[in-house]
Backbone as ProteinMPNN parsed JSONL, in Angstrom:
{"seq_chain_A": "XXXXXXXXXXXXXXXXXXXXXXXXXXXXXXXXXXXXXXXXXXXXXXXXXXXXXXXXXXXXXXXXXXXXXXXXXXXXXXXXXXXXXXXXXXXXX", "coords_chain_A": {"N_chain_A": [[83.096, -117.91, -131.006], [79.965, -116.663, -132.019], [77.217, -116.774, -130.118], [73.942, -116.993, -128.646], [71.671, -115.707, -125.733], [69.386, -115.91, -123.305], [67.08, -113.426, -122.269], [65.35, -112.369, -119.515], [63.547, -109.227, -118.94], [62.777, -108.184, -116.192], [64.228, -110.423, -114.625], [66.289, -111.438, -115.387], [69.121, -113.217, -117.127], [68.561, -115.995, -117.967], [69.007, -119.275, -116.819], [68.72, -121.99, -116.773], [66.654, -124.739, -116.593], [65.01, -127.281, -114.829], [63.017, -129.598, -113.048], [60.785, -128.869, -114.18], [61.189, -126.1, -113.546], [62.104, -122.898, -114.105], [65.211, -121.014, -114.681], [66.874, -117.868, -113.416], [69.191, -115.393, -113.488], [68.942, -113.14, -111.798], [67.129, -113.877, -109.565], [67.331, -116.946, -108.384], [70.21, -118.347, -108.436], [71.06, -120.653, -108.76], [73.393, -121.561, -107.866], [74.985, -121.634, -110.549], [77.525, -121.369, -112.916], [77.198, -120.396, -115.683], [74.961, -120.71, -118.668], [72.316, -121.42, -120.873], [72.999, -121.167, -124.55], [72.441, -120.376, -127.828], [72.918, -121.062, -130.989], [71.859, -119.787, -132.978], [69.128, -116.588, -133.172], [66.226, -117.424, -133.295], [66.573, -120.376, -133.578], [67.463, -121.119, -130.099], [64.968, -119.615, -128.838], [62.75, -121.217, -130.285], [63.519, -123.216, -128.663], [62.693, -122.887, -126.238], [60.132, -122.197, -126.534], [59.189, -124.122, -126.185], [59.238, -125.219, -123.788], [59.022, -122.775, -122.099], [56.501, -121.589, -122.883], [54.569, -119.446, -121.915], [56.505, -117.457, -121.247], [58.352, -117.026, -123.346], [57.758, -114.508, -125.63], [58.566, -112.705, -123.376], [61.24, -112.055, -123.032], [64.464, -111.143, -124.599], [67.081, -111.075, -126.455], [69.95, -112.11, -126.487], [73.686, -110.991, -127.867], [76.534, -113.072, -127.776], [79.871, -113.644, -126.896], [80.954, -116.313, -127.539], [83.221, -119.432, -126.343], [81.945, -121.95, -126.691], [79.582, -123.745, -128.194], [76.779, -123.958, -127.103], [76.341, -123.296, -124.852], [77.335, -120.107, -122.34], [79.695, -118.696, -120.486], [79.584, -117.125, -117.014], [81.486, -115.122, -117.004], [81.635, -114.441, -120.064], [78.748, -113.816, -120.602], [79.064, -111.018, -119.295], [80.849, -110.161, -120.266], [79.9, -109.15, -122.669], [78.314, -107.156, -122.404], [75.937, -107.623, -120.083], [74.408, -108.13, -116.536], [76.449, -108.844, -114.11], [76.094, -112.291, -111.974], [75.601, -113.5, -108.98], [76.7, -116.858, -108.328], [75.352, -118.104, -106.384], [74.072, -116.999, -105.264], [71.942, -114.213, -103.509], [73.18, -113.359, -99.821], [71.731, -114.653, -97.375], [69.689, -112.133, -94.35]], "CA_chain_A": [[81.934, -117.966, -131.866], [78.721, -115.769, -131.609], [75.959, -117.396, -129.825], [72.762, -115.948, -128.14], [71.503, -115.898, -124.712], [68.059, -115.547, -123.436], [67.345, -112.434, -120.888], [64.104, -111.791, -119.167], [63.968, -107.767, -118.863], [63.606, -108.228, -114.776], [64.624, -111.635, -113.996], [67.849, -111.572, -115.725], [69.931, -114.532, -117.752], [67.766, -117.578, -118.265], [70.33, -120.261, -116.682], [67.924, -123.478, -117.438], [65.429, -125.628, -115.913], [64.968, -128.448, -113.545], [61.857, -130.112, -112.476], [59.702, -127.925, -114.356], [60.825, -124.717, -113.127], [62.891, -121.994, -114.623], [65.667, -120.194, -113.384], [67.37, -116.821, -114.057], [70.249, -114.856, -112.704], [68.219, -112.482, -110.964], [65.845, -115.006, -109.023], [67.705, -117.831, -108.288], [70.78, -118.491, -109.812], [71.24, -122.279, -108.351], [75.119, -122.124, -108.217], [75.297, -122.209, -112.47], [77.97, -120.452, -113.521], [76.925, -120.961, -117.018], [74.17, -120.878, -119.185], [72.094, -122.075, -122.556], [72.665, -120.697, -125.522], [72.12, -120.945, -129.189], [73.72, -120.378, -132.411], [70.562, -118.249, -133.624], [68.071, -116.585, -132.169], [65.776, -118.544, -133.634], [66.583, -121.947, -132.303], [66.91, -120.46, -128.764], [63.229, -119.277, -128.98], [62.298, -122.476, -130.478], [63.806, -124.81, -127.71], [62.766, -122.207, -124.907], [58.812, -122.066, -126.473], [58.488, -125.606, -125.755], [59.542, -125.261, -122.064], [57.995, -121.917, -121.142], [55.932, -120.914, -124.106], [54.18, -118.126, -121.555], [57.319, -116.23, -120.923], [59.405, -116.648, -124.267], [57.072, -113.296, -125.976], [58.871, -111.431, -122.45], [62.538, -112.383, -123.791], [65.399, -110.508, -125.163], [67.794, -112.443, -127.125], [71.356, -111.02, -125.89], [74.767, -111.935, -128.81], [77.827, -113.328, -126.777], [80.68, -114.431, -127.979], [81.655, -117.553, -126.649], [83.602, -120.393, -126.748], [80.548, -123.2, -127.194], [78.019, -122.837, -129.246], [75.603, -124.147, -126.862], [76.602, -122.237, -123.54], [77.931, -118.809, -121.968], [80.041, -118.838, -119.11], [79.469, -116.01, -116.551], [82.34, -113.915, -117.688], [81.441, -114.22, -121.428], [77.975, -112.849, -120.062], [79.584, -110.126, -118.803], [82.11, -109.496, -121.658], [78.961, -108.826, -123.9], [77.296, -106.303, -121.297], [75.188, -108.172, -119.102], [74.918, -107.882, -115.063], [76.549, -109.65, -113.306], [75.304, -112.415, -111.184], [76.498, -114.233, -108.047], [76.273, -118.036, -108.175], [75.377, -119.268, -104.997], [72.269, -116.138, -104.717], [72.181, -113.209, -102.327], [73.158, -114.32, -98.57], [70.151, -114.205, -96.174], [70.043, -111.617, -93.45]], "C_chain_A": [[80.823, -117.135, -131.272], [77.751, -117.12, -131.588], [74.744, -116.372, -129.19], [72.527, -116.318, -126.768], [69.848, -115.808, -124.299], [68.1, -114.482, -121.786], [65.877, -112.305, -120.756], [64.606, -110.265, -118.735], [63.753, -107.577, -116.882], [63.699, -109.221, -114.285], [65.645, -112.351, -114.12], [68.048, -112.63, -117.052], [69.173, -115.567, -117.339], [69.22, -118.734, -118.126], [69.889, -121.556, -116.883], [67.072, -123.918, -116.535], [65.534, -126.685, -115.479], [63.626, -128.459, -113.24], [60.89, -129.209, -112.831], [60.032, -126.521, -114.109], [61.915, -123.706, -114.004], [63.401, -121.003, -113.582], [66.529, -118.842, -114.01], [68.08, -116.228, -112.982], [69.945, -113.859, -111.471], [67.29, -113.049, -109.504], [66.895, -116.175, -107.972], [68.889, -118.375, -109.075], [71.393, -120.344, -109.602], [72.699, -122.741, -108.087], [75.416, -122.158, -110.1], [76.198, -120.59, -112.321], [78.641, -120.234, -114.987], [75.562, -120.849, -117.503], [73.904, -120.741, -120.576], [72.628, -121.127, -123.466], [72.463, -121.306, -126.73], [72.619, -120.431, -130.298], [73.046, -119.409, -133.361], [69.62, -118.214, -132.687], [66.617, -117.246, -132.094], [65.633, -120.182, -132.721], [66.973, -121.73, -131.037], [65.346, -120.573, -128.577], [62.813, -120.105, -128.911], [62.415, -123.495, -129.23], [62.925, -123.969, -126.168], [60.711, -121.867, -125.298], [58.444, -123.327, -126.057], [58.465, -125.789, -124.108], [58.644, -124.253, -121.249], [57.543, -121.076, -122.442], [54.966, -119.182, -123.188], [55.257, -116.781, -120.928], [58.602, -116.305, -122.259], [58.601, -114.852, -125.054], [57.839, -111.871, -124.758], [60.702, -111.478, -123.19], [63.35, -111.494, -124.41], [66.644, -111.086, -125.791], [69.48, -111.365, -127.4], [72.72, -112.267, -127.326], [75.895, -111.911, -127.476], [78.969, -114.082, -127.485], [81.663, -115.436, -126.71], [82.366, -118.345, -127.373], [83.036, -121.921, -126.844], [79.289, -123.008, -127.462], [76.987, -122.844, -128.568], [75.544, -123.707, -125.229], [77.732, -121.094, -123.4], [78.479, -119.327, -120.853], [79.706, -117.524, -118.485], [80.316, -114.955, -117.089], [81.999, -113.648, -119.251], [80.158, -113.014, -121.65], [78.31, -111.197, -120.13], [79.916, -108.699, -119.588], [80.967, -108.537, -122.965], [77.778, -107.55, -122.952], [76.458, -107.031, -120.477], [75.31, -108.194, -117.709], [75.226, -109.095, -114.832], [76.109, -110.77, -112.269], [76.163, -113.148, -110.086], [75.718, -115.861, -108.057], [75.619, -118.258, -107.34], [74.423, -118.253, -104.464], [73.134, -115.044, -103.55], [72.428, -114.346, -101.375], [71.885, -113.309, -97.989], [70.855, -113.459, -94.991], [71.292, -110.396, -93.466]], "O_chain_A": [[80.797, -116.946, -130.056], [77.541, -118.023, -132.398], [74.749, -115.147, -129.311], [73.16, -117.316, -126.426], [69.097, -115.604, -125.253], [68.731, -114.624, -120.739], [65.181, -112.146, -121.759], [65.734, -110.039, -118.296], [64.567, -106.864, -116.294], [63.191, -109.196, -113.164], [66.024, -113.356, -113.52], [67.146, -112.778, -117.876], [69.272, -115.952, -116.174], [70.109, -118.957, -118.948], [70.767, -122.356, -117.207], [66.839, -123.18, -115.577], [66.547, -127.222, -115.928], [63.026, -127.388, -113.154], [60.151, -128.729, -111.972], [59.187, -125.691, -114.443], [62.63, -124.433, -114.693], [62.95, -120.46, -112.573], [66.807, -118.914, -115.207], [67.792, -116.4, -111.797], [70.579, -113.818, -110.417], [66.954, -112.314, -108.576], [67.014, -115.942, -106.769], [68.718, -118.819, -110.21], [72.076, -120.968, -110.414], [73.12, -123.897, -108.08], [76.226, -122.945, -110.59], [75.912, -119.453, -111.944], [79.79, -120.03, -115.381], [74.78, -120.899, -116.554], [74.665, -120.235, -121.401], [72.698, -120.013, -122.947], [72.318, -122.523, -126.84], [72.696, -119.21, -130.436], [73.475, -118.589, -134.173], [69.251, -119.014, -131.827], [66.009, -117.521, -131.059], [64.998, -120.734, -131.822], [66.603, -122.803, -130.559], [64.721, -121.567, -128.207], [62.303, -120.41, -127.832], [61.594, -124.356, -128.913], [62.651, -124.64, -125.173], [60.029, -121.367, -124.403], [57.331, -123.525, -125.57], [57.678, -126.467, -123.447], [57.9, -124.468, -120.293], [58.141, -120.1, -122.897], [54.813, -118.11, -123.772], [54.994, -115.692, -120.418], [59.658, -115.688, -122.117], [59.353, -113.929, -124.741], [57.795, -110.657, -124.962], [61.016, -110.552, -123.938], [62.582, -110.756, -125.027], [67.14, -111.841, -124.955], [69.852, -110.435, -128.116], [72.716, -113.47, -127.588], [76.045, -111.094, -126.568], [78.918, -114.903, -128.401], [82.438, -115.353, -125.758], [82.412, -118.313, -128.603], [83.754, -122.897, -127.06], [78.321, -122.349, -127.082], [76.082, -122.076, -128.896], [74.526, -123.909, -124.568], [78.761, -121.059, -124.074], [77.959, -120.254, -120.233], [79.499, -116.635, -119.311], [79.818, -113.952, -117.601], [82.141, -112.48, -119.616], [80.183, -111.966, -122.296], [77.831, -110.382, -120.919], [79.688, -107.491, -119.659], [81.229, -107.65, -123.777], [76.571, -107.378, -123.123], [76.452, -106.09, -119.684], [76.498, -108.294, -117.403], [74.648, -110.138, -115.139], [75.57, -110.16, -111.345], [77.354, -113.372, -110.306], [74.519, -116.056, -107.858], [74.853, -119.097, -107.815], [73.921, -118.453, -103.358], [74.25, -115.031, -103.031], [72.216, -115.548, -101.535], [71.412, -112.175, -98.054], [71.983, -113.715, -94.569], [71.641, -109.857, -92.417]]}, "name": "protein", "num_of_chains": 1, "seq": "XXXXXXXXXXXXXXXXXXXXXXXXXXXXXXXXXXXXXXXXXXXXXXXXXXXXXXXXXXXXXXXXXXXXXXXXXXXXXXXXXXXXXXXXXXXXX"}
């Protein structure tokens, strides 16, 4: 099924939130090797203005074709152009 993704243009794949904070493939990727999506771009937007209404306007709203409507796995990512990311973050040093 086609779903959507959310991309900041340098902070990557929007992988979700915890304790307030937001995280993206670029940044922090927390171990997720997975993230939200949405069946339009639309309700994406919508669920993602309520959380960080000062960085949905930076956003890029990527199609993927997955197998759940309401997440990407890394490879699906991928499959649809997107960089790559490594779970578990750069290593230090």
């Amino acid at each position: 099924m086609k779903s959507y993704v959310a991309v900041h243009p340098e902070d990557g794949v929007f992988l979700g939130m915890a304790f307030g904070l937001a995280f993206f493939s670029k940044l922090d990727p927390v171990g997720q090797r997975c993230c939200p999506a949405g069946i339009t771009v639309e309700e994406i937007r919508d669920d993602l203005q309520h959380e960080m209404p000062d960085v949905v306007g930076k956003l890029e709203f990527v199609e993927v074709e997955t197998a759940h409507a309401y997440s990407a796995t890394l490879e699906e990512c991928v499959a649809a152009g997107l960089e790559e990311w490594e779970p578990e973050g750069v290593p230090e040093g």
